[in-house]
MARPA-519865 format. One line per field, with one value per residue (C-alpha): x, y, z. Coordinates in steps of 0.02 Angstrom, whole numbers, plus 50000, padded with zeros to 5 digits. Example, Ala and Ser with C-alpha at 12.3 -4.5 7.8 and 13.67 -1.06 7.14 Angstrom:
MARPA-519865
east = c(50615, 50684)
north = c(49775, 49947)
up = c(50390, 50357)
end
This chain:
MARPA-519865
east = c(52891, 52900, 53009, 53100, 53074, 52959, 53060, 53095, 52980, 53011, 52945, 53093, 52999, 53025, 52860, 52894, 53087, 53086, 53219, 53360, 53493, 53403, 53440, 53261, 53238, 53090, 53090, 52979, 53020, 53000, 53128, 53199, 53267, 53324, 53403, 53478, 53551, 53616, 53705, 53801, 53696, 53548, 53388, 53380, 53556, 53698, 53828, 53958, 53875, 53818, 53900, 53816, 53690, 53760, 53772, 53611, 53541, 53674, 53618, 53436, 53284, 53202, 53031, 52983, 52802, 52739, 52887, 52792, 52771, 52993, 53010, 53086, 53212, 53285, 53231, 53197, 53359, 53456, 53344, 53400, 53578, 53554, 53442, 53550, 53692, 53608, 53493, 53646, 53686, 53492, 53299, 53238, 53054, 52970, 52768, 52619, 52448, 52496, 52631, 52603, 52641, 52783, 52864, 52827, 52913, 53062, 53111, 53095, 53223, 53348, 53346, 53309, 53184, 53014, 52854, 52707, 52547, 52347, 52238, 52060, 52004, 52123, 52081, 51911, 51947, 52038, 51904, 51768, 51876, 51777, 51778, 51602, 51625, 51516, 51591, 51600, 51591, 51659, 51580, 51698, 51639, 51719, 51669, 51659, 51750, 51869, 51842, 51706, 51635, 51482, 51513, 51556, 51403, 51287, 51329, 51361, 51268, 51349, 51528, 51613, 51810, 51878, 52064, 52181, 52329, 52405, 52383, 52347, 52187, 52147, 52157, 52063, 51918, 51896, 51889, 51756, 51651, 51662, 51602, 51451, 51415, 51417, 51330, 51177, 51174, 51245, 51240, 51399, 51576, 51730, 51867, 52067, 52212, 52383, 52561, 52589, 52500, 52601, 52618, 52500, 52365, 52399, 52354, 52203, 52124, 52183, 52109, 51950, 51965, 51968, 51821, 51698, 51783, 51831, 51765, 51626, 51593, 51413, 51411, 51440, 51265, 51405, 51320, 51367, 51541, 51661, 51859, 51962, 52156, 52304, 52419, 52433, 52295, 52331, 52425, 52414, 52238, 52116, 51944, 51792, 51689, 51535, 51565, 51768, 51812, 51989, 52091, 52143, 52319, 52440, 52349, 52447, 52385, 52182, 52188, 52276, 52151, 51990, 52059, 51987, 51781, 51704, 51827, 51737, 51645, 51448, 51508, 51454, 51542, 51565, 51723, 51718, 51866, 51894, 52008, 52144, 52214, 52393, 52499, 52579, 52662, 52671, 52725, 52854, 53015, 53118, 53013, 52862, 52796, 52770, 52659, 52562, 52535, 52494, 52371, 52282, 52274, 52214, 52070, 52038, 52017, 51916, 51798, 51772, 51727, 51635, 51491, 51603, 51633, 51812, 51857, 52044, 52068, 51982, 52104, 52264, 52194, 52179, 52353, 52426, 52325, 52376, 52540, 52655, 52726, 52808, 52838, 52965, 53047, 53060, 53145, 53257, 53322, 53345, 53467, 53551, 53583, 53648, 53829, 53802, 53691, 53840, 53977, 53856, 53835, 54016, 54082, 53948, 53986, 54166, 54150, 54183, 54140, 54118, 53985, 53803, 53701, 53696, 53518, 53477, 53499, 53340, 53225, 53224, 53175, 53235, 53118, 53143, 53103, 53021, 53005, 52926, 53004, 53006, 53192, 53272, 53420, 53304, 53315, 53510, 53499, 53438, 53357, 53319, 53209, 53095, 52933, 52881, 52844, 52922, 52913, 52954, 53075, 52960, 52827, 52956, 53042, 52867, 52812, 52979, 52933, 52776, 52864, 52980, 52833, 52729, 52905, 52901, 52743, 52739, 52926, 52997, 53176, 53202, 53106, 53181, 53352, 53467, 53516, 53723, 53771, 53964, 54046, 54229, 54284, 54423, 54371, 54445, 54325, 54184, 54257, 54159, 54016, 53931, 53863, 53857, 53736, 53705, 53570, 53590, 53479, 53404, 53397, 53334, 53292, 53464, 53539, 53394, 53501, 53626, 53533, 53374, 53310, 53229, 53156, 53012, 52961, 52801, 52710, 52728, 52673, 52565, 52488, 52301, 52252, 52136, 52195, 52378, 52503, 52486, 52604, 52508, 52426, 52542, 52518, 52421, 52537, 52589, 52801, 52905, 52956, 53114, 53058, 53037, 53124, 53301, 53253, 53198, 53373, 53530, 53657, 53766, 53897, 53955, 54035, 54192, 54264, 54457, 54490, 54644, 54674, 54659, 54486, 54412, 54467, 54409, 54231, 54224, 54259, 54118, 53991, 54055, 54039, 53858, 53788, 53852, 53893, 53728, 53694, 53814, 53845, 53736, 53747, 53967, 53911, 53813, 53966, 54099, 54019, 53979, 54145, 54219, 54313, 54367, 54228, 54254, 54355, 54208, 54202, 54409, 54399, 54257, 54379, 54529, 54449, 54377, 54533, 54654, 54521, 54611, 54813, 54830, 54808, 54954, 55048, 55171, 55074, 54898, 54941, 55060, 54878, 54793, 54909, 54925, 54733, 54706, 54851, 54724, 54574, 54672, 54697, 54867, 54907, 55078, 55189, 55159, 54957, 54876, 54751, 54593, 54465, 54507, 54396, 54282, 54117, 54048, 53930, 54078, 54117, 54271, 54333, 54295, 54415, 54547, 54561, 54549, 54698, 54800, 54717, 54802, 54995, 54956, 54852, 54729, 54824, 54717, 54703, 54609, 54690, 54851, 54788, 54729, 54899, 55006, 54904, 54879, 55038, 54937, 54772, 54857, 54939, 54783, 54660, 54634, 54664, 54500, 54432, 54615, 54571, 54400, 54451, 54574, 54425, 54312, 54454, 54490, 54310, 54223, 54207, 54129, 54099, 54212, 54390, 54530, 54579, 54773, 54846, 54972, 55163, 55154, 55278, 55205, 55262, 55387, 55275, 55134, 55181, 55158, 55003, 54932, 54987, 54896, 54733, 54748, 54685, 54538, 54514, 54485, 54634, 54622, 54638, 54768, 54876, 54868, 54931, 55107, 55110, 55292, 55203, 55145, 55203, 55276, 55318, 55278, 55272, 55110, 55076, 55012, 54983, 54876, 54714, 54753, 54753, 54579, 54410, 54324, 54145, 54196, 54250, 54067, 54124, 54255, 54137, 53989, 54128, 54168, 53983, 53973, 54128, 54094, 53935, 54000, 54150, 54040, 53920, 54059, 54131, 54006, 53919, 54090, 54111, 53940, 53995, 54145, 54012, 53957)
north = c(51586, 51765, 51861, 51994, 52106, 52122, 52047, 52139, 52013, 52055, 51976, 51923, 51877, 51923, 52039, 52112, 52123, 52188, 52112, 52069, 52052, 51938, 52063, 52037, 51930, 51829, 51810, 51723, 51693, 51577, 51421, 51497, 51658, 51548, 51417, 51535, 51647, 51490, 51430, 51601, 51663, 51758, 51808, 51976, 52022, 52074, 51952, 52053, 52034, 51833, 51787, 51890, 51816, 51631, 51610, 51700, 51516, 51461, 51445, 51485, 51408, 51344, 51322, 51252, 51239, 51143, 51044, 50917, 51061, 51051, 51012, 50835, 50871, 51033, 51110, 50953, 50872, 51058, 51097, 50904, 50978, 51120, 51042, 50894, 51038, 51146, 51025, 50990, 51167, 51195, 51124, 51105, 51096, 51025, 51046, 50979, 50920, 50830, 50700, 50519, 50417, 50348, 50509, 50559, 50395, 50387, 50571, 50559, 50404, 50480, 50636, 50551, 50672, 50675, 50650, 50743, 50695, 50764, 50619, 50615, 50681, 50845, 50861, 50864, 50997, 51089, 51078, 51147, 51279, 51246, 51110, 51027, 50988, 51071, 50987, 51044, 50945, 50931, 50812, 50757, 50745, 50720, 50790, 50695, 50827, 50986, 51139, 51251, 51426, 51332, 51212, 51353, 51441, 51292, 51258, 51426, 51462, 51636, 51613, 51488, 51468, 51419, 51332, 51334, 51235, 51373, 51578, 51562, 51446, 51556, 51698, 51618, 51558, 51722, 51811, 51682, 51680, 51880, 51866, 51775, 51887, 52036, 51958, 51890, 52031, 51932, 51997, 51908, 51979, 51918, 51897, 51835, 51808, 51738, 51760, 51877, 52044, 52189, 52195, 52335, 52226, 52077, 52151, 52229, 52073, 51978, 52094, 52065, 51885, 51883, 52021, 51910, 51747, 51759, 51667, 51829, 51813, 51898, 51992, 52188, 52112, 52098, 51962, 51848, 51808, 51691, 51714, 51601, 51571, 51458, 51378, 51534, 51523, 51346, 51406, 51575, 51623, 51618, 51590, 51469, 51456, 51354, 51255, 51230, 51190, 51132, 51053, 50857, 50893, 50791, 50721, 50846, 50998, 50952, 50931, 51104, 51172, 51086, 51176, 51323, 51260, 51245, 51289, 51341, 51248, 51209, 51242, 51128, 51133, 51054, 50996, 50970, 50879, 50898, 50799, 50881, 50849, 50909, 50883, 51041, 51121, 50942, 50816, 50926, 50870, 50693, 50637, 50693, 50520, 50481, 50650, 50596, 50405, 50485, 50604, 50480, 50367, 50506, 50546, 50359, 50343, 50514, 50414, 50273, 50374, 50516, 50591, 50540, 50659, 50698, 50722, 50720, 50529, 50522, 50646, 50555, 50397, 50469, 50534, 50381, 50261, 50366, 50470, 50343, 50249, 50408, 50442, 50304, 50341, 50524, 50471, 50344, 50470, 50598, 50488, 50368, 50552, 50636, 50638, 50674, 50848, 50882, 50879, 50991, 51124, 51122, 51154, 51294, 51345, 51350, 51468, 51324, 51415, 51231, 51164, 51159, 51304, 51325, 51406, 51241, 51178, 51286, 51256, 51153, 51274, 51443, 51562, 51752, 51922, 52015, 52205, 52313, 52482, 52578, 52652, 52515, 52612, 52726, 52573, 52521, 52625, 52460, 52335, 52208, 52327, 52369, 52328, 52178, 51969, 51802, 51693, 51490, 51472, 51352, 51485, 51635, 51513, 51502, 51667, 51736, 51639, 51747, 51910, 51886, 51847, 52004, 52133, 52106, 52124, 52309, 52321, 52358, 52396, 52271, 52144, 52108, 52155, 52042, 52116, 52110, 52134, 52180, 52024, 52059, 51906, 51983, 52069, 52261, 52280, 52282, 52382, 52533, 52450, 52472, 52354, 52407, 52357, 52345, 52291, 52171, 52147, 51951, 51933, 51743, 51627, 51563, 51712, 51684, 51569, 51687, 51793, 51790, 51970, 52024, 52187, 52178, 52314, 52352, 52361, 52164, 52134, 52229, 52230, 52257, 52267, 52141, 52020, 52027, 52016, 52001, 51924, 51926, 52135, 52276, 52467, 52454, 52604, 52512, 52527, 52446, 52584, 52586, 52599, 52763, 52746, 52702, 52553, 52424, 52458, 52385, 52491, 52579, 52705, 52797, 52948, 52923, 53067, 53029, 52914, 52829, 52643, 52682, 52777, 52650, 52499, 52577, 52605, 52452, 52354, 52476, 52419, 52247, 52246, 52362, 52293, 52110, 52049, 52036, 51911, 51819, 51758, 51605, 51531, 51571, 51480, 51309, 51313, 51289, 51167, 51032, 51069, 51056, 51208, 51318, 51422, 51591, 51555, 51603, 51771, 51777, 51741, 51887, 52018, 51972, 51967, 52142, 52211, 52147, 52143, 52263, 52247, 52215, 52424, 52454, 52405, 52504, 52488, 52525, 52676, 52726, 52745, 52826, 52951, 52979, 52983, 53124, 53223, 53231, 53292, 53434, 53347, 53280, 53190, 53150, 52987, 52930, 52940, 52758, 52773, 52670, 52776, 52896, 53063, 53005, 53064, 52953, 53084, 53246, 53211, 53326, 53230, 53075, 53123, 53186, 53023, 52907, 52992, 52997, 52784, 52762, 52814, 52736, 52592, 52532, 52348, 52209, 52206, 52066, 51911, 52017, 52057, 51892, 51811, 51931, 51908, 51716, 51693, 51778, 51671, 51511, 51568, 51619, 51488, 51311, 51251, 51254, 51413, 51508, 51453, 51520, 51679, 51709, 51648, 51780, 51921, 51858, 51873, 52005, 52132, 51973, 51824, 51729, 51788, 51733, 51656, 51710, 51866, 51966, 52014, 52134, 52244, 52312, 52494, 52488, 52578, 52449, 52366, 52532, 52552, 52388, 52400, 52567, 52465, 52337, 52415, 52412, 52217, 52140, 52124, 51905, 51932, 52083, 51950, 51831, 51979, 52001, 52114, 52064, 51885, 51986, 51904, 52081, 52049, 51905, 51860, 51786, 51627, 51476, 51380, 51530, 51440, 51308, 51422, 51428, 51329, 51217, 51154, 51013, 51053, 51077, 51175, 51271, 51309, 51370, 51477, 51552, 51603, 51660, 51771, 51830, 51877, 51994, 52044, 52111, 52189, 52285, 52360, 52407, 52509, 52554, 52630, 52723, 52838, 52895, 52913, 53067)
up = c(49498, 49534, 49435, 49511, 49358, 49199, 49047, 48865, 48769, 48585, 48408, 48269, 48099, 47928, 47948, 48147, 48137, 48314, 48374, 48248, 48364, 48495, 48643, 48719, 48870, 48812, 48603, 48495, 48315, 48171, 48178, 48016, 48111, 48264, 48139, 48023, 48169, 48247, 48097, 48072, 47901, 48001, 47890, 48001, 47985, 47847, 47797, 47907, 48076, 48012, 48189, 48297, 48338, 48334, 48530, 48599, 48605, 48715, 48871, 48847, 48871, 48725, 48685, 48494, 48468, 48345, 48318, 48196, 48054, 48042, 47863, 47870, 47724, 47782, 47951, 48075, 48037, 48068, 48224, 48290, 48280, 48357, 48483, 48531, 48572, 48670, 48776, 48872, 48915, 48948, 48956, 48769, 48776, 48608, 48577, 48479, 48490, 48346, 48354, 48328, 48465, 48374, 48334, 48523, 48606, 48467, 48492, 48678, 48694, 48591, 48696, 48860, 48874, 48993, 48906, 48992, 48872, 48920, 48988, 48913, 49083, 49054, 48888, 48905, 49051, 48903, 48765, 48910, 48965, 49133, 49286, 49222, 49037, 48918, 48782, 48599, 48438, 48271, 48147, 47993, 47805, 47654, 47493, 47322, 47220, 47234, 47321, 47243, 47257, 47250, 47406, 47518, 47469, 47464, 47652, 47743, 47895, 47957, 48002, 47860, 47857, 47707, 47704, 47534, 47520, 47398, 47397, 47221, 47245, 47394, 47288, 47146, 47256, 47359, 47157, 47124, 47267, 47294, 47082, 47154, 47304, 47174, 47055, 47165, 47280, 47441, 47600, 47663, 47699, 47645, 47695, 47648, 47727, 47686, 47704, 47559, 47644, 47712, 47886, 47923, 47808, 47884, 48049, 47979, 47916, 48081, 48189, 48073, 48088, 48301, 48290, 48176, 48226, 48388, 48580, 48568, 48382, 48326, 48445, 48341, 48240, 48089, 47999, 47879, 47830, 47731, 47795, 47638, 47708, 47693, 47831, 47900, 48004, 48056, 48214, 48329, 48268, 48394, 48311, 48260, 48139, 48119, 47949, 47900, 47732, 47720, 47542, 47592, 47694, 47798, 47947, 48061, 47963, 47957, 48158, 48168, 48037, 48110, 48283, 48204, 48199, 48355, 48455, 48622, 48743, 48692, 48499, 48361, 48182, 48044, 47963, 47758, 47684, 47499, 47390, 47265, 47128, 47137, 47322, 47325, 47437, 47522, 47375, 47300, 47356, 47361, 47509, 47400, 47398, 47561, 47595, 47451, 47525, 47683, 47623, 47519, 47670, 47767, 47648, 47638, 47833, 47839, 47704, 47833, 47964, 47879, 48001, 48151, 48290, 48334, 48516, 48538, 48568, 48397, 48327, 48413, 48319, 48164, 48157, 48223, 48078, 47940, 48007, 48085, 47911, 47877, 48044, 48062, 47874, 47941, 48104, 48039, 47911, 48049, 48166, 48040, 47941, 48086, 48034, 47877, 47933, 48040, 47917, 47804, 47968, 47995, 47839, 47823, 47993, 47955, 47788, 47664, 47480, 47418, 47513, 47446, 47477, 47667, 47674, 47617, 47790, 47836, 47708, 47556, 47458, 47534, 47486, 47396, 47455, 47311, 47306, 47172, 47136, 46960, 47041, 47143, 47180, 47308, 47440, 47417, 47587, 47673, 47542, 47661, 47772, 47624, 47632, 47522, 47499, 47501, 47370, 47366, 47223, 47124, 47136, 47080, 46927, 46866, 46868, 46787, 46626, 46642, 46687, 46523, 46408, 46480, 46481, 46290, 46261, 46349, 46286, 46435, 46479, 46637, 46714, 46884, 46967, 47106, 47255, 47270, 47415, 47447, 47520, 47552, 47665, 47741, 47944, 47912, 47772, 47860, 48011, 47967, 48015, 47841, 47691, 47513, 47392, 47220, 47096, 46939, 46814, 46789, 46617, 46638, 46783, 46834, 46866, 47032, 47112, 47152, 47230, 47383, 47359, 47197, 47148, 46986, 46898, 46953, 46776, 46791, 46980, 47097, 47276, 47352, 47526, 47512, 47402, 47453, 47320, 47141, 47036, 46869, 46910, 46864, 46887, 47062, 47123, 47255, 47281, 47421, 47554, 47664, 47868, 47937, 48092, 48134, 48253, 48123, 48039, 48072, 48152, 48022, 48083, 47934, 48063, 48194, 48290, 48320, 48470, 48538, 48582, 48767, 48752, 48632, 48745, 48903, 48809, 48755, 48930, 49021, 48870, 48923, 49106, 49102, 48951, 48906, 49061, 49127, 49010, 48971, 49159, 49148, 48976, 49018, 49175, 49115, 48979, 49112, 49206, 49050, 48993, 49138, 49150, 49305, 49358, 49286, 49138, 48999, 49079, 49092, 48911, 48855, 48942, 48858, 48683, 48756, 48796, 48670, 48498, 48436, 48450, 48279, 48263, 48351, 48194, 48133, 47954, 48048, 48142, 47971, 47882, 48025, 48033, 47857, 47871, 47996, 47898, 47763, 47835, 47943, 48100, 48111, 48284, 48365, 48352, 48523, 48491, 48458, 48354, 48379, 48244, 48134, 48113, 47974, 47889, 47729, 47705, 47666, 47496, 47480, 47652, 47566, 47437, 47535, 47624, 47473, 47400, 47575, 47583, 47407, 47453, 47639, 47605, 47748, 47820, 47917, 48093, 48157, 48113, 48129, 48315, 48356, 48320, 48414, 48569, 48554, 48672, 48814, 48780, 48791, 48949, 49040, 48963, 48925, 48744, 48657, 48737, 48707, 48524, 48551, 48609, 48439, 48331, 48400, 48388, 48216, 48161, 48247, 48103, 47994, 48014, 47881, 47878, 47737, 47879, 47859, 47910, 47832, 47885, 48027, 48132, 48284, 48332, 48494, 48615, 48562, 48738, 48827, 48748, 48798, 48960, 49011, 48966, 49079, 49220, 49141, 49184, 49375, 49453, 49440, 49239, 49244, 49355, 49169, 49064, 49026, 48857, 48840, 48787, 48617, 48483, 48384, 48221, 48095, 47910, 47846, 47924, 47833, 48009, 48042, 48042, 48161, 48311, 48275, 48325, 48232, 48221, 48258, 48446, 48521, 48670, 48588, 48478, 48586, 48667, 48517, 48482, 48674, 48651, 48464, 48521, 48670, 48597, 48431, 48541, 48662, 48534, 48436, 48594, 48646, 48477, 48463, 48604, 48503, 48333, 48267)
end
């Protein structure tokens, strides 16, 4: 395939939040920013723009790699949603070297997907890199007792990797074996890495790890060296090592880890398996059973064949003998629980208060960010940019307890602080584009459950470059920072310059057409056809929500407050002028002022809902049922995501007709024939039917329309606005 020009390809994790409103071509990210993005509460996002990101999966080709590390609780059963969805719109593509062959053929049926497996020729092909196999081997061990300084030491060669199931035995064995290197006068390098470095660090040590570790390892005459790690380095780390020792894991997990000793052709490693006592992070939840079964059986097996070497038909048997019980519990959980996942989606999809904790649907155990800042209130400019670590909540309850006992000690005045983050649920609050923040202090653990972003003081926890950080090490100097540039920050616009309805529609259908358009031609495309709509209707529908988002300003309360509004800062405007923004700088406190008071005799009315009901005449006239109630949904929600879902009595002003009609040559001439503002439904009392103009869940294709149109609509206008900023 030739393309016919070089894609955006951009990162989107919690450490390289490059992308965190999926606008690249080609994305990679974690399944937690794809899943929570998808389910409308994104993890690189506010609250207001929760929706934004919602449909860039429509449509789109999907790729999820190592779809056996899903956590069968949480993740796997929310990815089988989402998955089952959009494989009809698009190709899904699922990988790992790693299934069992009952997960592989079970999964397959129900999707009535293609299975392409490697032969033993091809893998062998693989493992030599080269036409004539120079093949490489691993031999297996297991170990009598725990992982020890001691072991590591006892067997290294000159490149040892060393594989934790925890940070905090990682951390603890790195201390002990670096005490021993001191102590003995060692001429070995070592080395840590986990997931709780800074991004900069992390980089650092990785870049360390492909130098000494790496296809050309040796070769700087760096000598000896001992890398300790966690998961982390289980996949996307290219390197090999000649002795591996790894903590007992799920069968899945010690193939991915042993992937990491002789991993090039000619290469011969060792593998060392040790047992634990406690199955954490694997046994820890309700299914915590069946990990520990498995990795008992999996030590057991390892015991039989101890001294065997593992090609990948050896591996493929291994995972099968000791993986496949829980295997078949995991997949008969997964389909006999679908409907029960998708009531839980939809009624988190559809802004229910009362259902469980939707992050839940993610991860069982959703984890924290934790910052440390003597003066918190220095990053309320963007919290969830600063710089810091995530926590499980098991790990964070249990260090708390230690926090508390430590803050009295050193008698201090606060131990930790909640992030509160300003969650108005009704659309015109969050029209300026802006979030407010707050902190709260936690004066005992379950004030944590209201919260996902904690800042500690940092007498009580610290940070090192090379040991990551430190929960139990205060006074390291070390403080969470806010980014330096603008482009890891959301878009806030805090300035307007006036602009009338006409100006701001016309912007926002030329971001639409230059901008959006682009891409939302195929997934609108794919839509149409498994819906089996007219060709061209998705498209139809993103230019009306474009033109007509914003109707509900043409309100005779609206434009009452505008006006009242520009009175106050100096710049009145005449009666026949439609407002769209008002002149408007956050940053002038004495215009801040002015405006409050002039907000306080003219108070600011809704708009959205308001908007989306007096146009809903003129979307069921130009669209079919569902995607008419698509269209209102998006208008109704495109300052946030979850609206009180009822509007309020509105009057629109008599030359709202006139106004709308000077914007509709803004629209091809096929949609402008659908158009008849006379349809405008002009005045109206607060509706109680309200909400059932609107899509549901429930309605799978009025519902991916939604996200399509949300999507574009919240874009449009938000690059349609930015040329009328200051």
């Amino acid at each position: 395939m030739v393309l016919s020009s070089i894609p955006d390809v951009k990162i989107q994790t919690g450490d390289q939040p490059e992308d965190r409103r999926f606008e690249g071509d080609l994305i990679f990210c974690t399944i937690d920013q794809f899943l929570s993005s998808y389910l409308t509460m994104s993890y690189g996002l506010p609250n207001r723009l929760a929706n934004l990101n919602a449909g860039a999966g429509v449509g789109s080709y999907l790729v999820f790699d190592e779809f056996h590390l899903l956590d069968p609780e949480s993740t796997l059963p929310s990815a089988w949603y989402a998955i089952k969805q959009l494989s009809k719109l698009a190709p899904v593509l699922l990988m790992t070297a790693t299934f069992s062959k009952t997960m592989l053929d079970m999964l397959a049926k129900e999707l009535n997907a293609t299975v392409e497996t490697v032969s033993p020729e091809e893998a062998r092909k693989i493992e030599s890199r080269i036409q004539t196999p120079v093949l490489r081997q691993r031999v297996w061990e297991t170990a009598e007792s725990g992982l020890s300084p001691e072991a590591v030491l006892n067997t290294h060669q000159s490149r040892s990797l060393v594989l934790c199931n925890t940070v905090r035995t990682a951390q603890r064995i790195y201390r002990e074996i670096k005490q021993k290197i001191d102590a003995d006068n060692l001429s070995i390098r070592l080395l840590l890495l986990h997931s709780r470095f800074l991004p900069e660090d992390r980089r650092r040590i990785e870049t360390n790890l492909h130098r000494l570790f790496g296809k050309e390892h040796g070769c700087d005459d760096s000598g000896s060296v001992i890398a300790i790690s966690t998961q982390t380095i289980e996949v996307g780390v290219d390197i090999t090592s000649e002795i591996l020792h790894t903590e007992l894991a799920p069968a899945s997990s010690l193939i991915q880890r042993a992937g990491r000793c002789a991993r090039y052709p000619g290469e011969q490693g060792k593998i060392i398996v040790y047992p634990v006592e406690k199955f954490t992070p694997y046994a820890t939840d309700k299914d915590g059973k069946a990990w520990k079964d498995e990795m008992q059986a999996a030590f057991q097996w390892l015991q039989a064949h101890t001294g065997d070497v593992f090609d990948f038909d050896k591996e493929q048997e291994f995972v099968n003998a000791v993986a496949t019980p829980r295997d078949r519990r995991v997949l008969a959980g997964l389909f006999a629980g679908g409907t029960s996942r998708k009531e839980d989606i939809s009624r988190v999809l559809g802004g229910d208060q009362q259902a469980s904790d939707g992050r839940l649907l993610i991860r069982d155990a959703d984890s924290f960010r934790i910052l440390i800042h003597p003066e918190p209130n220095e990053l309320l400019e963007n919290p969830k940019s600063a710089s810091g670590f995530n926590l499980q909540p098991v790990t964070l309850y249990g260090l708390f307890k230690d926090w508390q006992q430590r803050a009295d000690e050193l008698g201090l005045d606060w131990i930790a602080k909640r992030l509160i983050e300003d969650d108005d649920k009704h659309a015109d609050r969050n029209e300026e584009n802006r979030t407010d923040y707050d902190w709260k202090p936690i004066i005992d653990s379950s004030l944590l459950t209201s919260t996902r972003l904690v800042v500690v003081n940092p007498a009580l926890a610290g940070y090192d470059p090379d040991e990551g950080f430190l929960p139990d090490r205060g006074g390291t100097s070390f403080v969470s920072t806010l980014p330096e540039t603008a482009a890891t920050q959301t878009w806030e616009g805090y300035s307007y310059n006036l602009e009338s309805y006409e100006e701001h529609i016309q912007r926002v259908l030329t971001a639409f057409e230059t901008v959006i358009l682009p891409e939302l031609e195929y997934p609108a495309l794919v839509l149409e056809k498994t819906a089996n709509w007219q060709t061209g209707s998705v498209l139809e529908a993103a230019r009306l929500v474009c033109l007509l988002h914003d109707v509900g300003k043409l309100s005779k309360g609206w434009q009452a407050w505008a006006r009242a509004h520009q009175q106050a800062v100096g710049k009145p405007i005449p009666a026949s002028f439609a407002v769209a923004h008002t002149d408007s700088d956050r940053k002038n406190l004495d215009l801040q002022a002015a405006t409050k008071e002039a907000a306080r005799r003219n108070p600011k009315p809704h708009h959205a809902a308001e908007g989306a009901l007096a146009v809903a005449p003129i979307m069921f006239n130009a669209l079919p049922k569902e995607l008419a109630q698509a269209a209102i949904t998006a208008i109704t929600r495109h300052h946030t995501p979850f609206t009180c879902e009822k509007n309020q009595g509105y009057y629109l002003e008599s030359l709202a007709g006139k106004h709308v009609t000077e914007t509709v040559s803004f629209v091809p001439t096929e949609t402008r024939r659908k158009i008849n503002p006379a349809q405008m439904k002009t005045n109206q009392p607060p509706n109680p039917s309200f909400p059932q103009l609107l899509v549901n869940p429930g309605q799978e294709f009025g519902w991916l329309a939604y996200t399509l149109l949300v999507r574009a609509l919240r874009r449009a206008d938000q690059t349609g606005t930015s040329c009328g900023t200051r």
